[in-house]
N, C-alpha and C positions, 0 to 999 in steps of 0.2 A: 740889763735885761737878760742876756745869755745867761749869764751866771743864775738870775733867778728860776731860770726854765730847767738847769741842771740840775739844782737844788731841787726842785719840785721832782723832777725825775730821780733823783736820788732816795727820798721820801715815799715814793709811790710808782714803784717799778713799773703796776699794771697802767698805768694810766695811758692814757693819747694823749701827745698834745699837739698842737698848731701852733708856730711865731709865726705872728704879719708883720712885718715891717713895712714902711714905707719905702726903705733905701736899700743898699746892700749890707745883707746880714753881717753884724760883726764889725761895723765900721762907725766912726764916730761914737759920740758915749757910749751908746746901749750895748757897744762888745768890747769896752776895757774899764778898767778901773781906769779913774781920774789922776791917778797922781800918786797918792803914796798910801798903804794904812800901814797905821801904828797900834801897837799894845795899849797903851793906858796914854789919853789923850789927859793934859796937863788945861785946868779951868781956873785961873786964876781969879775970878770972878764969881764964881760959883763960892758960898762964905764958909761950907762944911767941906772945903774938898778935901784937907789936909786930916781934917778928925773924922771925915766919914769912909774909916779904912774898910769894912765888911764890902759895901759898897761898890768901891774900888777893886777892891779884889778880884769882886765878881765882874766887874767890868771888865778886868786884865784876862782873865779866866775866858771869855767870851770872845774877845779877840782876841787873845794867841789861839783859840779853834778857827777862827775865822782865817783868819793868817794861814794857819793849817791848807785849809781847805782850798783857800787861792793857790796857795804852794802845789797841793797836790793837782787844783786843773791844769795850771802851768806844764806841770810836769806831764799831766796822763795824755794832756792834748798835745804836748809841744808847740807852747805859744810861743815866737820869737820876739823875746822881750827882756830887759835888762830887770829880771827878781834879785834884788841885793837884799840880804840881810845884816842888819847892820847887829854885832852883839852889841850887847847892856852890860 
């Protein structure tokens, strides 16, 4: 939810906005990411996923700016949190 309020703020300077929350801001889901994200999520179940490369691309393309962008509130905020980048 943070994140989404940033990104909106990022997109439309002028704007107002108001977070309600019920609890304290930034705690539980709604102020971290869950777990991990990755560049190009592996669907082995999916029956085009090896031959539908344009696709894929743009998928990868899409998250590595996402990734970006996590990196960079990480950083502009000083979240204390373990950001590993793992290379490929």
């Amino acid at each position: 939810m943070l994140h989404a309020v940033r990104r909106y703020a990022d997109l439309n300077p002028d704007a107002a906005m108001v977070l309600v929350y019920a609890g304290r801001v930034g705690n539980n889901a709604a102020g971290r990411c869950m777990g991990f994200a990755i560049d190009l999520a592996h669907n082995p179940r999916k029956c085009n996923f090896v031959d539908d490369v344009k696709r894929n691309l743009d998928e990868l393309t899409t998250n590595i700016d996402g990734n970006a962008y996590l990196r960079s509130a990480v950083e502009q905020l000083g979240v204390d949190c373990l950001f590993l980048e793992v290379p490929q």
